[in-house]
C-alpha positions in Angstrom: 139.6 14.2 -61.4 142.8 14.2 -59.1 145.0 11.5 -58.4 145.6 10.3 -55.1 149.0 11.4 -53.7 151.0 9.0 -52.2 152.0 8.6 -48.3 155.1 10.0 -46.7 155.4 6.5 -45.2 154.8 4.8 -48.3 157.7 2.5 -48.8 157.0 1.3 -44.7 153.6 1.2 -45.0 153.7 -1.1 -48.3 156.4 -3.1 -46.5 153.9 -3.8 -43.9 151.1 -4.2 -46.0 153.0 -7.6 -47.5 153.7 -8.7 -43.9 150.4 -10.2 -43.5 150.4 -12.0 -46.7 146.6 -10.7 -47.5 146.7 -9.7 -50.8 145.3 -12.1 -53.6 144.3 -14.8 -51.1 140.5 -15.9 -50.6 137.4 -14.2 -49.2 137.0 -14.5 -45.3 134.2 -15.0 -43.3 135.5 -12.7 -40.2 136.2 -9.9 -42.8 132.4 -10.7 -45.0 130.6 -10.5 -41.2 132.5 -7.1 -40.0 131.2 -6.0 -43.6 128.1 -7.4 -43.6 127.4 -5.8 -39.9 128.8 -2.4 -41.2 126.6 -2.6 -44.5 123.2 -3.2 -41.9 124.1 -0.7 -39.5 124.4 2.6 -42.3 122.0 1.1 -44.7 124.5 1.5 -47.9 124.2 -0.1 -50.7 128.0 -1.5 -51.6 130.8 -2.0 -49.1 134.5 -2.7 -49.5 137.3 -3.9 -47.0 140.4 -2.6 -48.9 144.0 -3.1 -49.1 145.6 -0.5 -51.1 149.0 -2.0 -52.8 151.3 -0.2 -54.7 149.3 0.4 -58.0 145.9 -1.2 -57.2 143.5 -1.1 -54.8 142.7 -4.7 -54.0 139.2 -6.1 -52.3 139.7 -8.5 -49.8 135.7 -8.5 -48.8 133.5 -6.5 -51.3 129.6 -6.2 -51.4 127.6 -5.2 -54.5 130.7 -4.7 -56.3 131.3 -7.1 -59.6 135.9 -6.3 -59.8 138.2 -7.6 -57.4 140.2 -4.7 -57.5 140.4 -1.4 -59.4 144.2 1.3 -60.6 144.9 2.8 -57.4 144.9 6.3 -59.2 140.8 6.1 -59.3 140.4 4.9 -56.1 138.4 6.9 -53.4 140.7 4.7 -50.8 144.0 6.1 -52.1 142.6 9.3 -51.2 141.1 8.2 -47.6 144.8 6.3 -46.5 146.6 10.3 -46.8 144.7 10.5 -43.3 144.3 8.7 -40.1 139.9 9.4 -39.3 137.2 9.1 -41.0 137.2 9.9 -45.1 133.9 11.4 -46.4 132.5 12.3 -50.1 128.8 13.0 -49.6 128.2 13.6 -53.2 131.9 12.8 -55.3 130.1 14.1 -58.5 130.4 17.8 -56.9 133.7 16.6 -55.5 136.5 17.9 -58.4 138.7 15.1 -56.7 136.3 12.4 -58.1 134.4 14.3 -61.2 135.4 12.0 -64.3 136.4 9.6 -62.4 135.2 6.3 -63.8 134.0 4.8 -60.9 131.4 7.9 -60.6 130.4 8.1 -64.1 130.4 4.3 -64.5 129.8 1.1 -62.9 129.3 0.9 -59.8 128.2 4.6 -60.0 129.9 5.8 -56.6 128.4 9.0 -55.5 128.6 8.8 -52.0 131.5 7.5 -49.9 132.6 7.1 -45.9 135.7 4.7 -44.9 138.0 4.7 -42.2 141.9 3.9 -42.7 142.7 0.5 -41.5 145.5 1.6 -39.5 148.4 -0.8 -37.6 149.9 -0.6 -34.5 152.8 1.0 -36.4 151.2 3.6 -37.4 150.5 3.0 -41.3 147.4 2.9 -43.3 147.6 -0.1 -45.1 143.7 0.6 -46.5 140.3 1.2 -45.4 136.9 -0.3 -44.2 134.3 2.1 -46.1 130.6 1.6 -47.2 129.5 3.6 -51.0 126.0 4.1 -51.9 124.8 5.8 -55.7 122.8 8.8 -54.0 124.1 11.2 -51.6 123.7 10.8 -48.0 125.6 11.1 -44.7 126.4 9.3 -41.8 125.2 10.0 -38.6 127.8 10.1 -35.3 126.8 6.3 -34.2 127.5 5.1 -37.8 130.7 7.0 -38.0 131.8 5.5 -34.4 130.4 2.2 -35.4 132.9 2.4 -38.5 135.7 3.2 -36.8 135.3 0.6 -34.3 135.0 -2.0 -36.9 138.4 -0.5 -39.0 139.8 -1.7 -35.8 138.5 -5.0 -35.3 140.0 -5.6 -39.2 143.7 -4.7 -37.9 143.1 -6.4 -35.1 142.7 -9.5 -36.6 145.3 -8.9 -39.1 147.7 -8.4 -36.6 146.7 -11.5 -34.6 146.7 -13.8 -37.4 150.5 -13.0 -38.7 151.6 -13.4 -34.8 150.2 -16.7 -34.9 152.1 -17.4 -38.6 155.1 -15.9 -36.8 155.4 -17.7 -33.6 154.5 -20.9 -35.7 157.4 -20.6 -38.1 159.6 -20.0 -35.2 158.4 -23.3 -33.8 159.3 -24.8 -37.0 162.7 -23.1 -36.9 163.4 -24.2 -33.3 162.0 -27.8 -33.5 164.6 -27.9 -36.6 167.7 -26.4 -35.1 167.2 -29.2 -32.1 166.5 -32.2 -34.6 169.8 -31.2 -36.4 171.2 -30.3 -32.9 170.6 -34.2 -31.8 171.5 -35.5 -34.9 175.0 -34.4 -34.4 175.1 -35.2 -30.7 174.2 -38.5 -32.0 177.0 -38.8 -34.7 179.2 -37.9 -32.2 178.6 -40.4 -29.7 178.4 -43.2 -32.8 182.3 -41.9 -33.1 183.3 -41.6 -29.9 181.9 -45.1 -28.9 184.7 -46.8 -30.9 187.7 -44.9 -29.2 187.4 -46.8 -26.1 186.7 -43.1 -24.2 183.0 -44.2 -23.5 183.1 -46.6 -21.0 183.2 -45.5 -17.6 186.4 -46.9 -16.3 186.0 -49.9 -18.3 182.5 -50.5 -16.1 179.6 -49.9 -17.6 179.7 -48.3 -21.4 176.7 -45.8 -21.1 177.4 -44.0 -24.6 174.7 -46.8 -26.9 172.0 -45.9 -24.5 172.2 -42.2 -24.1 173.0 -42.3 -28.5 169.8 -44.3 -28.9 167.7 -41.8 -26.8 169.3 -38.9 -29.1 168.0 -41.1 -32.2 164.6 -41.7 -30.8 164.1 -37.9 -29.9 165.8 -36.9 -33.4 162.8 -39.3 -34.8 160.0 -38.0 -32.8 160.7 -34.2 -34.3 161.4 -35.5 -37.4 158.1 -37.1 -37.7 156.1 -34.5 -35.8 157.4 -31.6 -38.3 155.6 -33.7 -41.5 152.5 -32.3 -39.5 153.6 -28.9 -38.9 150.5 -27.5 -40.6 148.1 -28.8 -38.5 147.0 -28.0 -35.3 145.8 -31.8 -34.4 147.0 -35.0 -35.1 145.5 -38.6 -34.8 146.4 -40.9 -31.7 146.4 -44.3 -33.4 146.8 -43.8 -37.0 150.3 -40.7 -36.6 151.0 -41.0 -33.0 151.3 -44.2 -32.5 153.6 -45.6 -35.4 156.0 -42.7 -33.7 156.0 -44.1 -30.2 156.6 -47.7 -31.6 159.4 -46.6 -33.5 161.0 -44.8 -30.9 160.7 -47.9 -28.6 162.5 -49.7 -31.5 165.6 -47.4 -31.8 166.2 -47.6 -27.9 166.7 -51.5 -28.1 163.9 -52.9 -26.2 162.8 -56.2 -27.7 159.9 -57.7 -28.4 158.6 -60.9 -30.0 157.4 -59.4 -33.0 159.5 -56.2 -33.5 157.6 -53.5 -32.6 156.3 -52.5 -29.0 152.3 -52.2 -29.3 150.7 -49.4 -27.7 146.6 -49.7 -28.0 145.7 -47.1 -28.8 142.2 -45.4 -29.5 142.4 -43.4 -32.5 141.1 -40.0 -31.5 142.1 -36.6 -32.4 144.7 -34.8 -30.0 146.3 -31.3 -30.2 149.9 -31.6 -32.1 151.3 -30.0 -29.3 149.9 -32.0 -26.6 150.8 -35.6 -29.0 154.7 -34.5 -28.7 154.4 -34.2 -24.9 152.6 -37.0 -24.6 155.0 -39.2 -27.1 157.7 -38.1 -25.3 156.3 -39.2 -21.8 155.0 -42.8 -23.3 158.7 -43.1 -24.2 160.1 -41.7 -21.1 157.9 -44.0 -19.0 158.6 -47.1 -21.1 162.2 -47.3 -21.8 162.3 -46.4 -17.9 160.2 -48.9 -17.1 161.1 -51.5 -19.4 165.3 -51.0 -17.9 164.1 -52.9 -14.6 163.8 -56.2 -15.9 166.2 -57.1 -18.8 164.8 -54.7 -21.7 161.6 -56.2 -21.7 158.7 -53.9 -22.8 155.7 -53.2 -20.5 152.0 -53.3 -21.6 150.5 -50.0 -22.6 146.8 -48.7 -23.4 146.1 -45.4 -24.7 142.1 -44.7 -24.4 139.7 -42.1 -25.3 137.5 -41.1 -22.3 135.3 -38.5 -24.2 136.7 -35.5 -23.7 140.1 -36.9 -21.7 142.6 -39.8 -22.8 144.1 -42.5 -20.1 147.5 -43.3 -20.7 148.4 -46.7 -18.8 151.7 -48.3 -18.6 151.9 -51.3 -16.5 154.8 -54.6 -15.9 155.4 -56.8 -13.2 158.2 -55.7 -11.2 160.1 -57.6 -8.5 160.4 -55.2 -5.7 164.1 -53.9 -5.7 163.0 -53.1 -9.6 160.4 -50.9 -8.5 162.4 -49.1 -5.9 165.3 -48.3 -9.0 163.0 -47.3 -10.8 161.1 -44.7 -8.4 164.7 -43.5 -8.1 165.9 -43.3 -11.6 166.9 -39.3 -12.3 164.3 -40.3 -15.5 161.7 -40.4 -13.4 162.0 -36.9 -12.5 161.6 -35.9 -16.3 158.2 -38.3 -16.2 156.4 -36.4 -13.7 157.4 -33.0 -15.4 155.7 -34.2 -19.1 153.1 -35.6 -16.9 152.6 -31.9 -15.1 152.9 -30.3 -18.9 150.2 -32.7 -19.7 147.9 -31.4 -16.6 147.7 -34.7 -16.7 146.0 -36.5 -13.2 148.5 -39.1 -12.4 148.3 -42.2 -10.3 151.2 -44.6 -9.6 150.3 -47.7 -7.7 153.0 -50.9 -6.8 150.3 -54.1 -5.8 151.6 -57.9 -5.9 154.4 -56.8 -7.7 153.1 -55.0 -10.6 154.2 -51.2 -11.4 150.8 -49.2 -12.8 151.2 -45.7 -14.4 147.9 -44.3 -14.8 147.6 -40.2 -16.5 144.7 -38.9 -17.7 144.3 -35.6 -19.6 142.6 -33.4 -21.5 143.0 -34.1 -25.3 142.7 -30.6 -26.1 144.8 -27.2 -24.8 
């Protein structure tokens, strides 16, 4: 027998290896079908998808095989990652690379053996897609294309899936830096609004309102990062409670303390839930600054495969024309355009509607 050597690229290719955070984590139904397809397609007995670490070879999918992972020095995969196509034993017990090896003269009794090196973007072999059967045999040229077609599908998704991981953490990161960013804004303004340098030439003192907006955002990513695992929230039983308490921490005031949004309690993207919090807020604090604080009805409906957002108060008529000119406005109609939400705005016998609906998922 002959020990695998080991990779020029060994220390990058391990480096990237970890990158995708494979190792030791649970079987996959993506990488069991590609196997599963492989397996029916040559007719072999056993089939591995293989990740070959630093002193193992490690099975992430595995078919008619008992171990989870073997030493890397008797594996036929350290061997097949030393090149970039297709790796091929016919018959390893006439192979003086494999004869002894213990994998040949014991369980699973490998005689024959065909992989291709699972190869990133980056150029390293991080381990190999191969099929073993206990006879000799060959592959034909479909079986050997259809094999290193599938090697790439395996990367592929690899390489997909830690994007995703990436891009999510940086959404963490980002959401985290603004929370913290707000935060301060908002401490500042607390200070500032005891110094007298807030109020507008002794007119109106606009610092309160603009610090309770930095609060109420601060609270909304607060709250939306405890679900930063999941993909989709719930409208009425997550969403909701946020909205409320935003509304709270701007100062409008109701009767009993909290501003009641009824709301259907349907499943919506994450994503989509902040943009539409933040255009329920938007809308009602805007709204509700017409007439003396006071808060506006609101509904918040599932339509089947759409929600139907409406916001509606009576409104004298020099409160609706403020309000159709408020700068906030502007920010309204751009979450309702994020939203691809169809929007209608109607002013009858002096009531203000705010209709949107929208697709509850992306």
């Amino acid at each position: 027998m002959i020990r695998p050597g080991v990779p020029e690229d060994e220390t990058a290719r391990l480096s990237e290896l970890y990158s995708f955070q494979v190792l030791d984590t649970a079987p996959d139904p993506e990488m069991d079908a590609i196997l599963d397809l492989l397996l029916a397609l040559t007719g072999a007995s056993m089939g591995t998808i293989t990740f070959v670490d630093a002193d193992r070879q490690w099975f992430k999918s595995r078919r008619n095989i008992s171990v989870q992972q073997t030493s890397r020095e008797v594996a036929f995969c350290a061997h097949g990652i030393l090149g970039n196509d297709l790796f091929v034993v016919p018959d390893a017990r006439e192979d003086i690379r494999f004869q002894g090896n213990p994998l040949v003269s014991g369980g699973p009794h490998v005689v024959f053996y065909a992989g291709m090196p699972l190869r990133t973007s980056q150029g390293h072999n991080i381990g190999m897609l191969c099929v073993q059967d206990r006879h000799p045999r060959h592959l034909d040229e479909i079986q050997k294309s259809v094999l290193r077609r599938l090697a790439k599908n395996v990367v592929t998704i690899l390489e997909l899936r830690r994007e995703q991981e990436r891009t999510s953490r940086v959404k963490r990161e980002l959401e985290h830096r603004v929370q913290n960013t707000l935060q301060f804004l908002s401490s500042l303004i607390h200070l500032q609004s005891g110094t007298g340098y807030c109020a507008d030439q002794g007119e109106v003192d606009w610092m309160p309102q603009f610090s309770a907006r930095l609060d109420a955002m601060s609270w909304m990513l607060r709250s939306f990062n405890n679900y930063s695992d999941r993909e989709s929230v719930f409208a009425g039983a997550q969403v909701g409670p946020i909205i409320q308490e935003m509304v709270h921490i701007f100062g409008i005031v109701v009767p009993d303390g909290s501003w009641p949004l009824a709301t259907d309690d349907f499943v919506i993207d994450r994503d989509r839930a902040m943009v539409l919090t933040s255009l329920v807020y938007e809308l009602v604090t805007t709204v509700a600054g017409q007439a003396e604080e006071s808060a506006p009805e609101g509904r918040l409906v599932n339509t089947g495969d759409a929600a139907e957002l409406v916001i509606s108060k009576p409104l004298a008529e020099d409160g609706y024309s403020r309000l159709i000119e408020d700068y906030r406005f502007a920010i309204i109609e751009t979450l309702a355009r994020r939203l691809n939400a169809d929007d209608s705005i109607q002013y009858n016998k002096n009531v203000f509607t705010a209709r949107y609906r929208f697709a509850i998922a992306s």
